[in-house]
C-alpha positions as CSV (number, residue, x, y, z in Angstrom):
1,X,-30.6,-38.3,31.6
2,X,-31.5,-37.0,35.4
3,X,-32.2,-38.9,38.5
4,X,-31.8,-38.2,42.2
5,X,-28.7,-39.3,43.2
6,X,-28.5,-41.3,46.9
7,X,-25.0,-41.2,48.9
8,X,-23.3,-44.0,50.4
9,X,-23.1,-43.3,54.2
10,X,-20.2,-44.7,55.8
11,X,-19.8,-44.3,60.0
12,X,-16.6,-43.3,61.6
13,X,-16.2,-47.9,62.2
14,X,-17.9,-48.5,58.6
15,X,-15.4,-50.4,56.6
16,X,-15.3,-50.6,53.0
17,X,-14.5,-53.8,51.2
18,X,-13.2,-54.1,47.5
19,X,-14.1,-57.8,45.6
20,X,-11.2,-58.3,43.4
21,X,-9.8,-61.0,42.0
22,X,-6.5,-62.0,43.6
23,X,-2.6,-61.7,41.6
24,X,-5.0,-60.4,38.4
25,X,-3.3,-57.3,36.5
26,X,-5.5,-56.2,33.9
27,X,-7.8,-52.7,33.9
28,X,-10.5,-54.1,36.0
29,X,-8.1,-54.8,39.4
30,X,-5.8,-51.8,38.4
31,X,-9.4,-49.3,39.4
32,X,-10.1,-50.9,42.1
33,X,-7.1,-50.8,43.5
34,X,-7.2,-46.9,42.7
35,X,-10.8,-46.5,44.0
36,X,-9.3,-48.4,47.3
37,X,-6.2,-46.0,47.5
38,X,-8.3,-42.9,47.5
39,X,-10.7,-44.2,49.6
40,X,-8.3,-44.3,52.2
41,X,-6.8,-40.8,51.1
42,X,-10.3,-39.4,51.9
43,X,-9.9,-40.9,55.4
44,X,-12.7,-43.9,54.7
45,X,-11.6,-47.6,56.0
46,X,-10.8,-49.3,53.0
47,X,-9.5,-52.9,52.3
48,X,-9.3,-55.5,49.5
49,X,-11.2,-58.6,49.7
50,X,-9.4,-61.0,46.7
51,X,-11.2,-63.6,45.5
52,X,-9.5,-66.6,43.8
53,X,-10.0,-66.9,39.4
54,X,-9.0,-68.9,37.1
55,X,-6.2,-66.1,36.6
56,X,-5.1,-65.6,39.6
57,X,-1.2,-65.6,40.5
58,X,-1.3,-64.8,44.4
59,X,-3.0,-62.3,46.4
60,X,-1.6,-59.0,45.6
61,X,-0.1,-58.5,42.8
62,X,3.5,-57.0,42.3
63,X,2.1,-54.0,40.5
64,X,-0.4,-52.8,43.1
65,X,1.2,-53.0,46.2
66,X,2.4,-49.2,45.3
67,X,-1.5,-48.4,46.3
68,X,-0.8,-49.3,49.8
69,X,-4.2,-50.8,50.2
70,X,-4.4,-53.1,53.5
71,X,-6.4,-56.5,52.7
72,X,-8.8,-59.0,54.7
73,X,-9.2,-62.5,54.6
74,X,-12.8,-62.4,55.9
75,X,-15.0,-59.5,56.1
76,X,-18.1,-58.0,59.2
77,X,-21.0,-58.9,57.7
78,X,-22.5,-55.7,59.5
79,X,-25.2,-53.0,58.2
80,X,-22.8,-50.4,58.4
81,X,-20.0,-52.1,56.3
82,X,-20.2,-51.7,52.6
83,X,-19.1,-54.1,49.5
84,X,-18.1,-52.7,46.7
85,X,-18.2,-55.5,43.9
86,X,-17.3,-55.4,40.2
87,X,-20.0,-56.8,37.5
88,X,-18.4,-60.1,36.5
89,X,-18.3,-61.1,40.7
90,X,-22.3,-61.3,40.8
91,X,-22.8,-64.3,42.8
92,X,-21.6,-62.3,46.0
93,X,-24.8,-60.5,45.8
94,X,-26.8,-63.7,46.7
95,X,-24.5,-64.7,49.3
96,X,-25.5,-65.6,52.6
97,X,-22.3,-64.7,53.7
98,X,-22.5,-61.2,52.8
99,X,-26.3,-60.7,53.6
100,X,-26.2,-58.2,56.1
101,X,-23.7,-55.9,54.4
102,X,-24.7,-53.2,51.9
103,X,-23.7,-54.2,48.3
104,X,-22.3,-52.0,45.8
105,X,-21.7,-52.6,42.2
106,X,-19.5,-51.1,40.1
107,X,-20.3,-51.8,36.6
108,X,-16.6,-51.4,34.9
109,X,-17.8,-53.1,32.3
110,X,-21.1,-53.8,30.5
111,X,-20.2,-56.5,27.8
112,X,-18.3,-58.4,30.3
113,X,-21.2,-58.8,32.5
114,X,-23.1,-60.7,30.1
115,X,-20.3,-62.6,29.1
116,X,-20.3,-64.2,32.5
117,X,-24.0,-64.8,32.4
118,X,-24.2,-66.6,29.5
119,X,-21.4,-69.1,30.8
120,X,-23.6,-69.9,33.5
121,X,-26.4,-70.3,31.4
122,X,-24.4,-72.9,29.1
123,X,-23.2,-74.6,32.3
124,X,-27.0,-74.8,33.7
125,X,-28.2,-75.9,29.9
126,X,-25.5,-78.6,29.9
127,X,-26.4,-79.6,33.4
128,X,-30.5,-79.5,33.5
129,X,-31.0,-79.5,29.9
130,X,-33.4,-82.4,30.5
131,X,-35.9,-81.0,33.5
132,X,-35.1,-77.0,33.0
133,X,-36.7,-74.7,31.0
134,X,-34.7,-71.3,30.1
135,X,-37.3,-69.1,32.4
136,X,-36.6,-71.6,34.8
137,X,-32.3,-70.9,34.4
138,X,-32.9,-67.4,34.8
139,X,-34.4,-67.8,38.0
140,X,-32.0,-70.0,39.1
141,X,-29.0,-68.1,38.2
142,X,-30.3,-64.8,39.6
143,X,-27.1,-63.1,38.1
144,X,-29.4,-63.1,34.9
145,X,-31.6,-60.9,36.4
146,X,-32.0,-57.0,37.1
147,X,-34.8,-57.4,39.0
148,X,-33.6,-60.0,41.3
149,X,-30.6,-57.2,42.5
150,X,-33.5,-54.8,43.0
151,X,-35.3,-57.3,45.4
152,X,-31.9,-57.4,47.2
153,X,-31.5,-53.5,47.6
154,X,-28.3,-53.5,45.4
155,X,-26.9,-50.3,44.4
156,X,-25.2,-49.4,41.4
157,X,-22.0,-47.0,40.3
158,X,-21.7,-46.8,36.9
159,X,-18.2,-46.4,35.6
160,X,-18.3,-44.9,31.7
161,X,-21.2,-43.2,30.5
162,X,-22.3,-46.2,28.2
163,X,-22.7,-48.0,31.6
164,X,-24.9,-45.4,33.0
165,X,-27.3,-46.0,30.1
166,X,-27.3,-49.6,30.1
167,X,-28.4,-49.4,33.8
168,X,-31.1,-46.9,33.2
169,X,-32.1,-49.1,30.2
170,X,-32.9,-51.3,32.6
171,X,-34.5,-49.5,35.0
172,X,-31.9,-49.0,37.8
173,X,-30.8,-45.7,38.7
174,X,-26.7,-45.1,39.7
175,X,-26.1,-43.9,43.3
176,X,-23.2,-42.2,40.7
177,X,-20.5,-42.5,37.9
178,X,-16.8,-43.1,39.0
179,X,-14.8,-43.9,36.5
180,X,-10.6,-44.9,36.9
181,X,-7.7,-42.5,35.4
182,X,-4.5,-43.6,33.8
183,X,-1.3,-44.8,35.6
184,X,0.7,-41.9,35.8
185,X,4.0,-44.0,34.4
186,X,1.9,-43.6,31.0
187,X,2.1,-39.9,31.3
188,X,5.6,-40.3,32.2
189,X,6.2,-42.3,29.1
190,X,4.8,-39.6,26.3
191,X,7.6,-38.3,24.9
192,X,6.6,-34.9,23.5
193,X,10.0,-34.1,21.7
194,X,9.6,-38.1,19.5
195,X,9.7,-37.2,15.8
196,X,5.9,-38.7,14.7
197,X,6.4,-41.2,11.7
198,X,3.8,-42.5,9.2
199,X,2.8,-45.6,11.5
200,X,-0.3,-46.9,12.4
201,X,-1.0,-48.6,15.5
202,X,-3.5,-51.5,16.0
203,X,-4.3,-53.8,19.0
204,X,-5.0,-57.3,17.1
205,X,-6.6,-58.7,20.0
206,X,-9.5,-56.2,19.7
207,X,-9.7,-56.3,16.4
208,X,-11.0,-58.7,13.7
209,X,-11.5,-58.8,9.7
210,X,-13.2,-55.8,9.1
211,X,-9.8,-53.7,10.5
212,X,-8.1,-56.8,8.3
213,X,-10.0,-55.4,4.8
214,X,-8.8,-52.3,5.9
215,X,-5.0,-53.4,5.9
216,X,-5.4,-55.7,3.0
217,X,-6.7,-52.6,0.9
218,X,-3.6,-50.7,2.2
219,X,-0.6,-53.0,1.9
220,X,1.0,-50.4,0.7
221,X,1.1,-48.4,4.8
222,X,3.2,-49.2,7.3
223,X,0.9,-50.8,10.0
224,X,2.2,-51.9,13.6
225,X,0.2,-54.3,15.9
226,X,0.6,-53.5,19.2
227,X,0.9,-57.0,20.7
228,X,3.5,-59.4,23.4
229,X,4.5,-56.1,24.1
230,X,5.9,-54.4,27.6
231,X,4.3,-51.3,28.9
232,X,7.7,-49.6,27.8
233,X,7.2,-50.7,24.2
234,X,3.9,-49.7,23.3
235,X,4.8,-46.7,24.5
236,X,7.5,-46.1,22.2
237,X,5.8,-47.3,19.0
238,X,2.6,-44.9,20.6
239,X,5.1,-41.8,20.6
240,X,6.2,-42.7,17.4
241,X,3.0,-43.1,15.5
242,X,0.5,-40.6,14.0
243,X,-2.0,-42.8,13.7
244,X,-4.3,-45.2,16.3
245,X,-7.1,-47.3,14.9
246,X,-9.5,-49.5,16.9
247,X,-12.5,-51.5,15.7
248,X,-13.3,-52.9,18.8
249,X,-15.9,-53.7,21.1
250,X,-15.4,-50.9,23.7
251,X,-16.7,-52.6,27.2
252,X,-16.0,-49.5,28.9
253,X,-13.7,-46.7,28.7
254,X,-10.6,-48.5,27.5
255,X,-6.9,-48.1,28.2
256,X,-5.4,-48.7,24.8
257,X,-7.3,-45.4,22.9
258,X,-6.3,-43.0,26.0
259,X,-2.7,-44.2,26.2
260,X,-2.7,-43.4,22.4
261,X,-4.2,-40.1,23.0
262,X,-2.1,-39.2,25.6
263,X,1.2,-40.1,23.3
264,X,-0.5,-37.4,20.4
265,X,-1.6,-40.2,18.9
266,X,-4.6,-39.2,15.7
267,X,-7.5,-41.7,16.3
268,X,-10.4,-43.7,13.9
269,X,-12.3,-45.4,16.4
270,X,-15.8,-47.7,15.5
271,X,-19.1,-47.0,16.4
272,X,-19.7,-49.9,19.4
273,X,-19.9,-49.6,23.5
274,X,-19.0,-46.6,25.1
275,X,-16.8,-45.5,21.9
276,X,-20.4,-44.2,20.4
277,X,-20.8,-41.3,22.9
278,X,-18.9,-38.3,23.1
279,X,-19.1,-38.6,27.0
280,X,-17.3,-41.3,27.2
281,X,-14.5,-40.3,24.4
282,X,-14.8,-36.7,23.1
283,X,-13.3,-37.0,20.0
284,X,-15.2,-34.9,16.3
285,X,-17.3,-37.2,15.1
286,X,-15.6,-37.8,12.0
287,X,-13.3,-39.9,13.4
288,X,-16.0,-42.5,14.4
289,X,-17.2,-45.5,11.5
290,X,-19.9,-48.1,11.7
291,X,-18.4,-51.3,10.6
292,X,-19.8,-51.3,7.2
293,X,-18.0,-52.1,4.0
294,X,-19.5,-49.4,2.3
295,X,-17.3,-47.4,5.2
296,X,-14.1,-48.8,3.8
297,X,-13.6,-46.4,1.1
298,X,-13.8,-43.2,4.0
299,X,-11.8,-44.7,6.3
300,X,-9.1,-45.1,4.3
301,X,-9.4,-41.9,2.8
302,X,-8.9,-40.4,6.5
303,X,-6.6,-42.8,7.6
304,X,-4.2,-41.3,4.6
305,X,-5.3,-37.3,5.7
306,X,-4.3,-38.3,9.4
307,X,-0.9,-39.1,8.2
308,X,-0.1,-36.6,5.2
309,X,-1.8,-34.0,7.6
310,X,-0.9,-34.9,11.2
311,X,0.2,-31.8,12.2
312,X,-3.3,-30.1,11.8
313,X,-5.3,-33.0,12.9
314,X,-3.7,-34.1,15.9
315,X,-5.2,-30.6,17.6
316,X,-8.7,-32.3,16.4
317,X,-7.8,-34.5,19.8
318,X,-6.2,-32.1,22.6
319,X,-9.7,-31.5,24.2
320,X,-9.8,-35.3,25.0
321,X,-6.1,-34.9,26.0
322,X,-7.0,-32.7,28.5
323,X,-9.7,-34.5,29.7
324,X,-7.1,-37.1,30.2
325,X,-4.9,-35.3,32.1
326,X,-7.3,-34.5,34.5
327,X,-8.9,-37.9,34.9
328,X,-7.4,-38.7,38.7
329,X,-9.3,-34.9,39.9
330,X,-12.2,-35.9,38.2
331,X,-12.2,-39.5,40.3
332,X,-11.1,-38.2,43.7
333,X,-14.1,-35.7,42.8
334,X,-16.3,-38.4,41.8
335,X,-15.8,-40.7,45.1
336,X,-16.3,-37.7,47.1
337,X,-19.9,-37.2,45.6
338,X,-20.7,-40.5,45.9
339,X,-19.8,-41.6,49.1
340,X,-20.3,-38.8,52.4
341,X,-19.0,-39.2,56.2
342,X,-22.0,-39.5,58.5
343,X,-21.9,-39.2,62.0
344,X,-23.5,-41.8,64.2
C-alpha cells in the first residue's frame, strides 16, 4: 500500500489537545497519554482534554500522572490548534465547539469504532423507528459515515496496520501510523531466569467456545485463565508458562499477546483483526488458525509440540520480541514523521 503522506504543522503557539476519557485505565487512555508525553518531549504544546464516560473515576487517573502531561478544562478553538481524538469519541468531529480547530483521528481501534456506531443506530431506531428510515439514521448520526469526515477535512493516524487497511478500504488516506509501546514495568516484570512449566495461558474475556472445544478436548493439560488478576500476577503465571493462546477478536494491536511475548511466552493466535497480518504481529505463520472445527485437530497437535518442544520453539518468536523491545523508538520515530515544527 503507498500514498503521499501529509504532516501535521504545528506553530511555535499551536497547542495540541488529546480527547480522552477522564479516570479510564485501559489500553486506549494508557497511548494517549504516551503520545501526549512525547509530544511534549519533542518540544510540541501538548495537553489532555478528558471527557466524562460511563467509566470514568476522576480526571486523571492514578496510573498516568507519571506522564506528566498538563490538562485543560476548555480548549482555543483556533486554526492553528490541533485535536487529536480517538475513534470511539466521533461526535467531537461535528462539534461546533471545535469547528475551527484541525481534527485528528487516531484509529486505536477498528472494531470498537463500529461498536459505537451501532449503539447510536439502536438508540435512533428505538427513538424514530416510526418516521426514520435507516438512510435517513445514517445521515443523522454522521459518525456512520466516512464521507461525512471527509466533507469536514478530518485526518486520520492509523495505529496497527489492520487500521491502516480499513481506512484505505474506505477510501481515506493516513496522514501516518503511530502505534503505542508497552509500559516499561512489563519489561521489568519478565523474569528471564523463571523455570518455564507446561501451562497455558488464556484470557477468558477474549475468548469464547471455540478456545472452550479446545480445553474440553484437552482436559487432560494444565490450562490457566488469566483473569481478576493484578498486573504483578499475570506476570508471574506469563513467566511461568510456555504457552499463550488467544482466539480473539484483535481490535488493534493488543497488550495481552505482547506481554506474553515479552515473558518468552510460545503463542497460537486466530486468524481475525490485526492478528492476520504479519505487520502487525510477526509471528511464522503456523502459529495462526481460522476458527474452524476442522482446525481443532492441528491446534492441538501444536499446542502439545509447543510444550514438549519449548525450548526450540520459543526462538520461532524472538524476532517479534525484538520488535517489542523497540516499540517506544519506533513511536518517538513515528510522531516525529507525522507531525513537523513550522515556522510562522
Amino acid at each position: 500500500m503507498s500514498g503521499t503522506l501529509q504532516k501535521i504543522e504545528c506553530y511555535p503557539g499551536s497547542k495540541i489537545y488529546l480527547s480522552c476519557p477522564a479516570g479510564v485505565a485501559t489500553g486506549g487512555p494508557e497511548a494517549l497519554h504516551q503520545f501526549g508525553h512525547h509530544l511534549i518531549l519533542l518540544g510540541f504544546n501538548a495537553f489532555m482534554y478528558y471527557y466524562h464516560s460511563p467509566e470514568s473515576t476522576g480526571l486523571v487517573h492514578e496510573n498516568y500522572k507519571k506522564y506528566n502531561v498538563p490538562y485543560v478544562s476548555e480548549l482555543e478553538n483556533s486554526r492553528e490548534h490541533v485535536l487529536i481524538i480517538p475513534e470511539t469519541h466521533l461526535s467531537s468531529v461535528f462539534c461546533k465547539k471545535f469547528s475551527r480547530v484541525r481534527k485528528v483521528v487516531w484509529w486505536l481501534s477498528v472494531a470498537n469504532y463500529y461498536i459505537i456506531l451501532n449503539q447510536q443506530i439502536a438508540r435512533s431506531q428505538r427513538k424514530k423507528k416510526k418516521s426514520l428510515g435507516l438512510s435517513v439514521l445514517f445521515g443523522t448520526f454522521k459518525i456512520a459515515s466516512f464521507a461525512s469526515l471527509k466533507e469536514k477535512n478530518v485526518l486520520h493516524i492509523g495505529h496497527s496496520y489492520h487500521s491502516m487497511v480499513h481506512l484505505r478500504e474506505n477510501g481515506i488516506e493516513p496522514v501516518g501510523q503511530v502505534s503505542d509501546y508497552m509500559n516499561d514495568a512489563f519489561f521489568e516484570r519478565a523474569d528471564e531466569k523463571a523455570e518455564k512449566e507446561d501451562i497455558i495461558i488464556y484470557n477468558p474475556k477474549k475468548n469464547d467456545d471455540f478456545l472452550g472445544d479446545i480445553m474440553n478436548q484437552t482436559k487432560e493439560l494444565n490450562w490457566k485463565p488469566l483473569s481478576g488478576m493484578s498486573p504483578a500476577e499475570v506476570a508471574y503465571w506469563m513467566n511461568r508458562a510456555k504457552l499463550y493462546i488467544d482466539f480473539g477478536y484483535h481490535p488493534g494491536k493488543e497488550r495481552m499477546p505482547r506481554e506474553a511475548c515479552i515473558m518468552r511466552c510460545c503463542m497460537i493466535i486466530g486468524k481475525s483483526g490485526s492478528a492476520v497480518y504479519a505487520e502487525d504481529m510477526p509471528i511464522p505463520e503456523k502459529y495462526r488458525f481460522g476458527k474452524s472445527k476442522s482446525e481443532i485437530p492441528g491446534i492441538i497437535s501444536l499446542i502439545k509440540e509447543c510444550l514438549a518442544n519449548y525450548d526450540k520453539l520459543i526462538g520461532d518468536f524472538e524476532p517479534y520480541r525484538k520488535v517489542l523491545y523497540r516499540e517506544k523508538e519506533k513511536f518517538i520515530d513515528d510522531i516525529s514523521t507525522v507531525f513537523t515544527k513550522a515556522a510562522k
